[in-house]
C-alpha positions as CSV (number, residue, x, y, z in Angstrom):
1,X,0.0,0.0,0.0
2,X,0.8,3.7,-0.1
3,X,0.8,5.6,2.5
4,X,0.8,9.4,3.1
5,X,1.8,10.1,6.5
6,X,1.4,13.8,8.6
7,X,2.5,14.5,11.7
8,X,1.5,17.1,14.0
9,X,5.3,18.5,15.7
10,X,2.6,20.6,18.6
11,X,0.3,18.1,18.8
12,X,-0.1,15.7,21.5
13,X,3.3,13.0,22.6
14,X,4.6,14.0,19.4
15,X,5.7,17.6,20.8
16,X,7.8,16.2,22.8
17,X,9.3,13.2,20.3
18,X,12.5,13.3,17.8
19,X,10.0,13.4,14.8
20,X,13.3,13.2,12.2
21,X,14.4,9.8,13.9
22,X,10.7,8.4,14.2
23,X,10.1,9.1,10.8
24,X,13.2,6.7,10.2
25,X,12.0,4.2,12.1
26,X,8.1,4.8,9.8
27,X,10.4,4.6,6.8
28,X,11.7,1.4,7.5
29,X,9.4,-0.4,9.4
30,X,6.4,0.2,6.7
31,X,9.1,-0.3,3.7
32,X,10.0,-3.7,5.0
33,X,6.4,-4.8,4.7
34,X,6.4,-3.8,0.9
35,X,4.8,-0.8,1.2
36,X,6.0,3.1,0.7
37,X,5.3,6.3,2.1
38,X,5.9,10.0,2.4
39,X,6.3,11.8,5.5
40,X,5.4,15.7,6.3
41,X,5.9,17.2,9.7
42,X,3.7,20.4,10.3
43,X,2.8,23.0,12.8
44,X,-0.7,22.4,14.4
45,X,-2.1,25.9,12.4
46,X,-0.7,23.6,8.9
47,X,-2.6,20.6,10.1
48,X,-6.1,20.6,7.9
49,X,-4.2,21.9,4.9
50,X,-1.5,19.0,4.7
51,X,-4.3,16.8,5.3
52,X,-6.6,17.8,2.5
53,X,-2.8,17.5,0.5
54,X,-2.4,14.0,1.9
55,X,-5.4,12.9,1.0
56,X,-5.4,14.1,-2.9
57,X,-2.4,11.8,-3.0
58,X,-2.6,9.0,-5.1
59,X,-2.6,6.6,-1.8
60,X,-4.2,3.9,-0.1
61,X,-3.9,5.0,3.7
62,X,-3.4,8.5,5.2
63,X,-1.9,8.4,8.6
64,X,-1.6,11.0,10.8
65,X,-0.1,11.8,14.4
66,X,-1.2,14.2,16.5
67,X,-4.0,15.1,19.5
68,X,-7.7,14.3,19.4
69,X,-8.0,17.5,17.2
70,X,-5.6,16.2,14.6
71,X,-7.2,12.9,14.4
72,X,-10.6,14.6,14.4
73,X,-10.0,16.9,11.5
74,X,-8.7,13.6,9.6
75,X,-11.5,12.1,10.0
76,X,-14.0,14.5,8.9
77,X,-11.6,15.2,5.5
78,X,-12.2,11.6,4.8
79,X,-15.3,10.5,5.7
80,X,-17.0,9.2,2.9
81,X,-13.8,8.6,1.0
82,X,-12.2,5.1,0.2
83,X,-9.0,5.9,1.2
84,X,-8.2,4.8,5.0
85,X,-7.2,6.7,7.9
86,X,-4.9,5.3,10.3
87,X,-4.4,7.0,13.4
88,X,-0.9,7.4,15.5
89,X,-1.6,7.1,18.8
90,X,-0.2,10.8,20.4
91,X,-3.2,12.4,22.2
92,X,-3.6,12.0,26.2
93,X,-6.3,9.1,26.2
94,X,-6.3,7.9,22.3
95,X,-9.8,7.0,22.9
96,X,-10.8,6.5,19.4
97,X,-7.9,4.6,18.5
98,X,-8.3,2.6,21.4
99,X,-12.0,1.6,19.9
100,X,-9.7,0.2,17.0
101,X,-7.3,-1.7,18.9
102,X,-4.5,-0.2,18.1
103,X,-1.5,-0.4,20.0
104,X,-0.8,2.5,22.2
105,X,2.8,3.5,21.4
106,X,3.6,5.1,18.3
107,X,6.2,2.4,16.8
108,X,4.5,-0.4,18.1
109,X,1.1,1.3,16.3
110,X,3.2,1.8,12.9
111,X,4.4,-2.0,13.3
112,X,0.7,-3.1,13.3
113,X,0.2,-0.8,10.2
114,X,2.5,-2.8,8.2
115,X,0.2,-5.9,8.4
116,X,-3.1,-4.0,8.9
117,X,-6.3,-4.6,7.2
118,X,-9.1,-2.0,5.9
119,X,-11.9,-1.8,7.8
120,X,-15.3,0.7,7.8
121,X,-16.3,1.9,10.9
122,X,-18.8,4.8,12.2
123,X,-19.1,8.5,11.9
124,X,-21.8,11.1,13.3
125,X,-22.5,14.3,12.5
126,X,-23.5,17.4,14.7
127,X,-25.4,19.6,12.4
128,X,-22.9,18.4,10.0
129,X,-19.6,18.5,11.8
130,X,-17.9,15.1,11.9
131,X,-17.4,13.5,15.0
132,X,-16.0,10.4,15.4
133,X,-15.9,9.7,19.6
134,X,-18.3,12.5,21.3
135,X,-20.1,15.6,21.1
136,X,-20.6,17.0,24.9
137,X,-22.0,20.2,26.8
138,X,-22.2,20.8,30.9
139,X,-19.9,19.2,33.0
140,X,-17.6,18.1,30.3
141,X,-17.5,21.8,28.1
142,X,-16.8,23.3,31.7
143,X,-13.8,20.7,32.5
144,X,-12.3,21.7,29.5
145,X,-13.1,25.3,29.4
146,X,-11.1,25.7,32.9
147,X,-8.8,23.3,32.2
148,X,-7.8,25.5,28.9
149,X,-7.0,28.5,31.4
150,X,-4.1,26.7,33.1
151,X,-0.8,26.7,32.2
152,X,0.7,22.8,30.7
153,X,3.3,21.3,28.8
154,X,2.7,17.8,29.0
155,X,0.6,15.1,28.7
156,X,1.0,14.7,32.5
157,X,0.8,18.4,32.8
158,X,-2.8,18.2,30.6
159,X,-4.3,15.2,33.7
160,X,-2.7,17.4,36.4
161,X,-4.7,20.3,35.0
162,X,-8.4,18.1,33.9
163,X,-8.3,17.3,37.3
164,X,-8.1,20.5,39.2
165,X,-10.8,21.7,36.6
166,X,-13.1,18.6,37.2
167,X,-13.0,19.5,40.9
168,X,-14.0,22.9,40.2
169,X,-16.2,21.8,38.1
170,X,-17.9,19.4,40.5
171,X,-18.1,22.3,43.1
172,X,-19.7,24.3,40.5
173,X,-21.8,22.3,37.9
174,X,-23.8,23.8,35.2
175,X,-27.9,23.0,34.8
176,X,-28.7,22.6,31.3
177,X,-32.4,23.0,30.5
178,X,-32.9,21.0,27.4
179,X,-35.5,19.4,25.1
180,X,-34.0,16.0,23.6
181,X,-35.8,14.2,20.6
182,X,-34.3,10.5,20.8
183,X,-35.6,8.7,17.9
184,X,-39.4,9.4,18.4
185,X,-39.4,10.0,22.3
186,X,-39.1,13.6,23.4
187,X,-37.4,14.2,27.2
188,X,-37.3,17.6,28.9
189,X,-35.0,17.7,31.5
190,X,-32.7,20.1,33.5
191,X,-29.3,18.0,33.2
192,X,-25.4,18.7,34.6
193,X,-24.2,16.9,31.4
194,X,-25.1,15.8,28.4
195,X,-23.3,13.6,26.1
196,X,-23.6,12.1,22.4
197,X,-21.6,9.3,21.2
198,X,-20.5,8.0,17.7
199,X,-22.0,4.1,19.6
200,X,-22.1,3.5,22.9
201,X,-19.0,2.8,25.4
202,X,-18.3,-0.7,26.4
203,X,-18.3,-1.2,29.9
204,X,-15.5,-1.8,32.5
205,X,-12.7,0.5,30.7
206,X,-12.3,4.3,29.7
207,X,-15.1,6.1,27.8
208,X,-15.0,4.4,23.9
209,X,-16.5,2.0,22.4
210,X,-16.4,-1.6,21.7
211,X,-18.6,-1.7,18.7
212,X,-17.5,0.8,16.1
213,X,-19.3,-0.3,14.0
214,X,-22.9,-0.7,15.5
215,X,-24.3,1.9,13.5
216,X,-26.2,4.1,16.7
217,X,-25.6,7.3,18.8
218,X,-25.5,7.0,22.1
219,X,-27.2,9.4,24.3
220,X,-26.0,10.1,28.3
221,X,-27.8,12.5,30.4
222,X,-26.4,13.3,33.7
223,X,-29.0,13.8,36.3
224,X,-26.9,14.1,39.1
225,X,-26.4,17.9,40.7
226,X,-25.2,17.3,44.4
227,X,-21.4,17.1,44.9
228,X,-21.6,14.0,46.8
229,X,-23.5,12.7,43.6
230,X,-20.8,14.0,41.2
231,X,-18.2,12.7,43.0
232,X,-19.6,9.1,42.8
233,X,-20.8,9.7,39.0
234,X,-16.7,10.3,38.3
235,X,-15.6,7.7,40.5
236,X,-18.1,4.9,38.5
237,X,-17.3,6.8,35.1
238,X,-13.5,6.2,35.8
239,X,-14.2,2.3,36.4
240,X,-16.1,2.3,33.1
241,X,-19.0,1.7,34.9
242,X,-21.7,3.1,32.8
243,X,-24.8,1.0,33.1
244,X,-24.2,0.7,37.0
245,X,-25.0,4.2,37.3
246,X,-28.2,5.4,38.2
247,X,-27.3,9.2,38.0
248,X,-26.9,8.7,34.1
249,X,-30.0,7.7,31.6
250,X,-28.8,6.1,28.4
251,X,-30.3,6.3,25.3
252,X,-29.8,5.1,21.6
253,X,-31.2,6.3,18.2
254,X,-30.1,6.7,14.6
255,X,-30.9,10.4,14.7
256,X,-31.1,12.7,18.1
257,X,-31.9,17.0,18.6
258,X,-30.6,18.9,21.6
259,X,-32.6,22.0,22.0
260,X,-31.5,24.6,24.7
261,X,-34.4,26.3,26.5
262,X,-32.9,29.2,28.3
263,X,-31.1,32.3,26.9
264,X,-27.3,31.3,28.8
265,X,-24.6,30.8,26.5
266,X,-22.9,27.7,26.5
267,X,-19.9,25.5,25.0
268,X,-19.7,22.7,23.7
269,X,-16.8,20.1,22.6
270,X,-16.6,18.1,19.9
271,X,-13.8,15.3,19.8
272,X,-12.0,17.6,22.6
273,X,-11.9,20.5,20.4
274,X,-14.3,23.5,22.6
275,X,-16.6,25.8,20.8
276,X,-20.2,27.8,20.9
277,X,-23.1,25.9,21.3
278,X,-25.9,26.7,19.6
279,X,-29.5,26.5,20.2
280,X,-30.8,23.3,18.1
281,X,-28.2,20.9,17.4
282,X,-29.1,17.6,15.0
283,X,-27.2,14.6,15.5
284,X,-26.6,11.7,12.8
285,X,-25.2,8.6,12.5
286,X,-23.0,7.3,9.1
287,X,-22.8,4.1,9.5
288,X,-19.6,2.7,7.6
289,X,-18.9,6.3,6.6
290,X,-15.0,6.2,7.4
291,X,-12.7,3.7,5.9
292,X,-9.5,3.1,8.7
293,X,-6.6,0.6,8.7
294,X,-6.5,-1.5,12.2
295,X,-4.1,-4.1,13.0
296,X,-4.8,-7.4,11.7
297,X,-7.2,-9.6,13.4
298,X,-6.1,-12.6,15.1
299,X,-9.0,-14.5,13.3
300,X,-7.3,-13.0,10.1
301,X,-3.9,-14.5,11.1
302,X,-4.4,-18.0,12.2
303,X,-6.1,-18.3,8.7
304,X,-3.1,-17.3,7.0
């Protein structure tokens, strides 16, 4: 295969890596297995341009390196496409590559590459944005709007900071007052969180999903306000302990609107990345919308 790789120098692990020698060790790890590929290191404001260049390559795979954002605006540049995304795994929790079992350092991620296999997976859509982990507002927006405001360097820095803001947070939750139409049931509700997922987390590990593949949004609404409440919602959410929870109703639907009653201003983030929220939001699913290279199955290679 051909590969067209971009990597992020600001963005994530890889700030912090010799991006000249790990390119190297791309080279010759991905050119062993047969295949070639071309390397370009940019500056996080370069990002979405040297994607759309990557990806109007004559390739098979565009892989890129870099934080939730950078994986994000992949992604959304090709969704729909047949080329494949493969994702280095350089953000803080790599949730969306951990959906897709890839391995969670960056050579032994390029070493599965070189023996990967296509698969189509999920994307949703927030009024037509391309998501491919979660859209979220409350609890979550606030975390990351206060965790934005202090001052880090590091991916230990970055949990350091989340969790002084989640304590402040915690101390201080927002009350959304929100219509949701789920499918053909309509809730109204005053919530601390809300979040929509492309398919709903597995159980007993950090927020992402098992199925990526399973073609449904999921839809948690945090009902919990008290502190004492919070802190136990964090604790179980921590565990991956999603179903045991009864300060969290979960929903699932092809299709799903958030309305916001009240006049406050709010944020929202999308794939980590914080922004306005506005007052109607429509939420899709694409099932098999994104084409992305995962490590070969062991199903795949006892066959062989």
């Amino acid at each position: 295969m051909k590969f067209a790789a971009v990597l992020n120098r600001d963005g994530g692990t890889l700030r912090t890596t010799d991006l000249d020698d790990f390119s190297a060790r791309i080279h010759a790890a991905l050119e062993e297995a047969g295949h070639s590929v071309s390397i370009e290191i940019v500056s996080g404001s370069e990002i979405a341009d040297a994607i759309d260049k990557a990806a109007a390559k004559r390739v098979d795979v565009v892989m890129v390196g870099g934080g939730d954002g950078t994986v994000s605006t992949a992604a959304a540049k090709l969704k729909g496409k047949k080329k494949a995304l493969a994702i280095l795994p350089a953000g803080t929790m790599n949730l969306f590559a951990r959906s897709l079992q890839i391995p969670q350092t960056l050579d032994g991620a390029v070493k599965a590459f070189a023996t990967g296999e296509i698969r189509a997976v999920d994307v949703a859509t927030a009024n037509g944005i391309p998501f491919v982990h979660q859209f979220s507002v409350g609890m979550h927006a606030k975390l990351v709007h206060l965790r934005e405001q202090k001052n880090f360097a590091s991916r230990l820095g970055k949990i350091r900071a989340s969790l002084h803001a989640a304590w402040e947070t915690i101390h201080n939750p927002t009350a959304l007052d929100v219509k949701l139409s789920i499918g053909e049931a309509e809730i109204l509700t005053k919530a601390t969180s809300i979040g929509v997922t492309n398919n709903l987390f597995g159980e007993g590990h950090l927020p992402y999903t098992d199925q990526p593949d399973g073609g449904t949004l999921g839809v948690y609404i945090t009902i919990a306000q008290q502190k004492g409440e919070l802190v136990r919602l964090l604790t179980k959410m921590a565990r991956g302990k999603w179903r045991d929870n009864d300060q969290i109703e979960i929903h699932e639907a092809q299709s799903v609107r958030l309305e916001v009653r009240s006049s406050k201003r709010y944020k929202r983030v999308i794939d980590g990345e914080l922004s306005e929220l506005e007052k109607v939001t429509d939420f899709k699913i694409h099932p098999g919308a994104l084409n992305v290279l995962v490590p070969q199955r062991v199903e795949a290679k006892k066959a062989a």
